[in-house]
N, C-alpha and C positions, 0 to 999 in steps of 0.2 A: 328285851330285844326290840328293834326296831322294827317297824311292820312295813312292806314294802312298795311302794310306791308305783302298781301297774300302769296307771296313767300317762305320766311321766315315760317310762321303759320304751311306753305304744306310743307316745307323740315321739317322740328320738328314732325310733323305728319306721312312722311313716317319715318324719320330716330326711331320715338318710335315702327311702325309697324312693320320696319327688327328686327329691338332688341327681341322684342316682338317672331318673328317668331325662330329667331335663338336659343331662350330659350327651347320653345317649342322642339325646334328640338333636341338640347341638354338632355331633359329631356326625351326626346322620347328614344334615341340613352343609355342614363345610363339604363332606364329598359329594355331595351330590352340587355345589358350586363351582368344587375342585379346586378348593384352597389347600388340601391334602394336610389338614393337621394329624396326632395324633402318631401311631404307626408307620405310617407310610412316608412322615416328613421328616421321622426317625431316622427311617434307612437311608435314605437321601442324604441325610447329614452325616452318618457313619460313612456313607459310599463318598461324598465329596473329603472328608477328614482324610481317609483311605488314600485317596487322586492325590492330596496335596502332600502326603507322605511319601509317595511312591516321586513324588516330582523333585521330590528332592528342598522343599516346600515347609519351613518352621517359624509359626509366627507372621507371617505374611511377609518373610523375609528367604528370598532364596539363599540356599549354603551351598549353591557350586557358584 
C-alpha cells in the first residue's frame, strides 16, 4: 500500500487558504472603492433582468 504524502495534502491546504485570503481581500478592497462586485452586483443584475421583463423587454428588443 502506498504511504501518504502529508506534505503535499499541507502545501494544497495552505496554497487554497492564501487563495482563499487574497479573494477576501480583493473583495474587501472593490467595496470599499465601490465597484460593488460580487453579491451585491448579483442583485442588481437580477433586479435590472426583473425591470426589463416587466417592461415588456426580450433580448434588447421590445414585444409591444
Amino acid at each position: 500500500m502506498a504511504k501518504p504524502n502529508y506534505s503535499f495534502e499541507k502545501r494544497q491546504r495552505e496554497l487554497a487558504k492564501k487563495k482563499k485570503k487574497e479573494e477576501k481581500l480583493k473583495e474587501k478592497a472593490d467595496r470599499k472603492s465601490g465597484t460593488g462586485t460580487g453579491d451585491e452586483a448579483g442583485g442588481d443584475a437580477e433586479a435590472d433582468g426583473e425591470a426589463a421583463v416587466d417592461a415588456g423587454v426580450v433580448d434588447g428588443q421590445s414585444t409591444t
